[in-house]
Backbone bond lengths (Angstrom), bond angles and torsions (degrees), N, CA, C in turn:
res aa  C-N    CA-C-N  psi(-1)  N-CA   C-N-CA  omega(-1)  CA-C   N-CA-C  phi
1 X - - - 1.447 - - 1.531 108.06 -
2 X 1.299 119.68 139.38 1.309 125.95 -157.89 1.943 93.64 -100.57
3 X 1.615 108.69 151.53 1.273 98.78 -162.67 1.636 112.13 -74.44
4 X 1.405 111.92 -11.09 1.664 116.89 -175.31 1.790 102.42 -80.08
5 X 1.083 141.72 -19.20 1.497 173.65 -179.93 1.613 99.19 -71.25
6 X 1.822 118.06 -75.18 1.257 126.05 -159.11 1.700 94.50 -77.81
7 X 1.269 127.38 -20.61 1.258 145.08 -156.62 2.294 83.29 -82.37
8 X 1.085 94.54 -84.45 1.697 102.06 175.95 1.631 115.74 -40.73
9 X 0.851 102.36 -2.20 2.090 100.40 -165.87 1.451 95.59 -117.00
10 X 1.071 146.05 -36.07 1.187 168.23 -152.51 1.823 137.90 50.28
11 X 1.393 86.36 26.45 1.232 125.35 -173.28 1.521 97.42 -46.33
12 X 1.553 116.35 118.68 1.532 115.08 -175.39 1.300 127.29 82.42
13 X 0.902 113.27 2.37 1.748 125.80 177.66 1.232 92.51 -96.46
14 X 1.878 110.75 134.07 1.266 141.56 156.85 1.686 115.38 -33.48
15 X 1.386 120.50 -18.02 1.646 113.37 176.23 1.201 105.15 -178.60
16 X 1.297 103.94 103.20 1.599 109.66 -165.93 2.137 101.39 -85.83
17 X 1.781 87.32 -179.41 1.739 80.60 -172.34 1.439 127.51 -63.56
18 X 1.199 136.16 19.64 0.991 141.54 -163.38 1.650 106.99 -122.82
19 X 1.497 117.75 -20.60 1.254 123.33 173.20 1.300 112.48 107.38
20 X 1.297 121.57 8.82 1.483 121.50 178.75 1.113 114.75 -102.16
21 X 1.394 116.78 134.34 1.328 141.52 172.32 1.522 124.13 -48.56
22 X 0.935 133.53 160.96 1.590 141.85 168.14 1.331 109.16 -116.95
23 X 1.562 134.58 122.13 1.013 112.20 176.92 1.616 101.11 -149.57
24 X 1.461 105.64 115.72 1.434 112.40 -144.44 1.882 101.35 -73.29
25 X 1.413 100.27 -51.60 1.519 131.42 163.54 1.831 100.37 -23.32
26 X 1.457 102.75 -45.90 1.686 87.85 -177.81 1.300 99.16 -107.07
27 X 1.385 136.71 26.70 1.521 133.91 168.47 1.812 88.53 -90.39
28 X 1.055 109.07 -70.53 1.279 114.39 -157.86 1.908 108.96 -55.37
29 X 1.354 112.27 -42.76 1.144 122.10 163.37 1.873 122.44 -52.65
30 X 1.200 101.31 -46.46 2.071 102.61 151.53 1.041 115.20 -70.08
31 X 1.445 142.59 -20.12 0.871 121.39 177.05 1.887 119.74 -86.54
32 X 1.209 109.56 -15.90 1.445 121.38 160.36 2.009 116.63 -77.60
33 X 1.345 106.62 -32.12 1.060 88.94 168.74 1.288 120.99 -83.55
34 X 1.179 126.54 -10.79 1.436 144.47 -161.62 2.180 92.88 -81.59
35 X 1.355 96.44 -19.38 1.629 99.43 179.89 1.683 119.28 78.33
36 X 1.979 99.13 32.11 1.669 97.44 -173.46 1.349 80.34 -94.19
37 X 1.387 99.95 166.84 1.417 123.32 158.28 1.419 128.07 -30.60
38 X 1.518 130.89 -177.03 0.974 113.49 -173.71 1.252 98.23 -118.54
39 X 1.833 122.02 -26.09 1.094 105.12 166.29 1.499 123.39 -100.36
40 X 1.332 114.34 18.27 1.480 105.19 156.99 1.302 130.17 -94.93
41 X 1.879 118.64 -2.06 1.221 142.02 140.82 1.663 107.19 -48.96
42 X 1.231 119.58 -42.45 1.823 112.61 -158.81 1.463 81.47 -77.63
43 X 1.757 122.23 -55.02 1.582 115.34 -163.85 1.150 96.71 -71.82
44 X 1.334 164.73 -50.59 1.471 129.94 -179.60 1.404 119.82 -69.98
45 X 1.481 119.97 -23.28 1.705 101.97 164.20 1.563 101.83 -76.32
46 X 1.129 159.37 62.40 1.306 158.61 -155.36 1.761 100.99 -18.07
47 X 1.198 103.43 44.15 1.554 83.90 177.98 1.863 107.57 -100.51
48 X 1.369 97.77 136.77 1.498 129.59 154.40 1.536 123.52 -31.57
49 X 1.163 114.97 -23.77 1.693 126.76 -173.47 1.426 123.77 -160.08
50 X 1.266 114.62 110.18 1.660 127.02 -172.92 1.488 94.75 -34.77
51 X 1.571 115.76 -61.48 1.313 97.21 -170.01 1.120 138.96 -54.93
52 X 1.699 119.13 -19.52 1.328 107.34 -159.27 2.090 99.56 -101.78
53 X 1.636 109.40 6.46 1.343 119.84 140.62 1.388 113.34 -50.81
54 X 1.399 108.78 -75.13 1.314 114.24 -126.38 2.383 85.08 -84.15
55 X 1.263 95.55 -53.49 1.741 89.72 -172.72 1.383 104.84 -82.33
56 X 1.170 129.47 -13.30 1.735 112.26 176.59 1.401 109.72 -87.53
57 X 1.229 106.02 -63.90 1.946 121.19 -178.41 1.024 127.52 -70.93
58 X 1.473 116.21 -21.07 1.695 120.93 -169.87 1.503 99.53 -105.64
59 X 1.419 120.84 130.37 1.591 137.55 -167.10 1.579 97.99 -129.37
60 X 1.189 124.58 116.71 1.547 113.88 167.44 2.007 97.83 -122.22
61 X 1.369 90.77 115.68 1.607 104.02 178.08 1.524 117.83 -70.44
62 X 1.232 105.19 141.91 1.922 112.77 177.71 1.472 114.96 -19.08
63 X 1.701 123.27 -40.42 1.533 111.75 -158.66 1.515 109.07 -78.01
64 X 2.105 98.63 -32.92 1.762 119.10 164.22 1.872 88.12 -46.90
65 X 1.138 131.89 -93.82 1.219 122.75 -147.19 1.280 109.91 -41.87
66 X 1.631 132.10 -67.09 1.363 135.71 155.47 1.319 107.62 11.98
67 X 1.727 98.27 -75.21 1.595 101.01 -161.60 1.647 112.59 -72.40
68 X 0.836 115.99 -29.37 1.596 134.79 174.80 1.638 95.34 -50.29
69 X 0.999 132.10 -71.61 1.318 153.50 179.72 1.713 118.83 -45.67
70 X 1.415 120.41 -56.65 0.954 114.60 136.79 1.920 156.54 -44.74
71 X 1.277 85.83 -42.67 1.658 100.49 153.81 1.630 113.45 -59.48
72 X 1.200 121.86 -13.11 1.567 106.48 168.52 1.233 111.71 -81.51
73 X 1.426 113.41 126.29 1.311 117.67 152.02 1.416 124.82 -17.58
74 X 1.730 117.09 152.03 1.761 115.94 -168.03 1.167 85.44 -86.39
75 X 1.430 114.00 164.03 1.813 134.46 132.27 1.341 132.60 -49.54
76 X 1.174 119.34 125.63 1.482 109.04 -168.76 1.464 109.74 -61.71
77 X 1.229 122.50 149.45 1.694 127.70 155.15 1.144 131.96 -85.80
78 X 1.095 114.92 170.31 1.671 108.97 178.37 1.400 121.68 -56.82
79 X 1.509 106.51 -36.39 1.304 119.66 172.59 1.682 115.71 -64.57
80 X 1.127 126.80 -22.54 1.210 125.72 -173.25 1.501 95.73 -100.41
81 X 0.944 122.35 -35.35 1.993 113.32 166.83 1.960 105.33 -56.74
82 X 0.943 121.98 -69.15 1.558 113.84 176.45 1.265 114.72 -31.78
83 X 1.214 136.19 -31.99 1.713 145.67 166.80 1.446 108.40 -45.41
């Protein structure tokens, strides 16, 4: 797409005509929950440095941790040592 083209469409602009927002912070953040990679998150945000993906743009909220947290396997009990 030629830049006088992407320029008319408004492709990438902060609030296109319809009133919707751009909000890169929750692109990159779906795209981790979505379970892509981390560096195919950096190459579609075109970013230059894993980090400034992964600690600037990428947000995983309390219920993500929750669930993260739960998905670990239990601790054994006492009862399961006597086995």
């Amino acid at each position: 797409m030629m830049l006088k083209d992407r320029e008319a469409s408004g492709l990438l602009e902060y609030q296109n005509s319809a009133g919707e927002l751009a909000d890169f912070h929750a692109f990159t953040t779906g795209l981790e929950l979505a379970n892509v990679s981390p560096k195919t998150a950096q190459t579609l945000a075109r970013h230059s440095d894993i980090s400034l993906t992964m600690n600037i743009y990428s947000h995983i909220n309390p219920e993500e941790q929750a669930k993260a947290i739960n998905a670990l396997p239990g601790l054994p009990t006492k009862k399961d040592d006597a086995a």
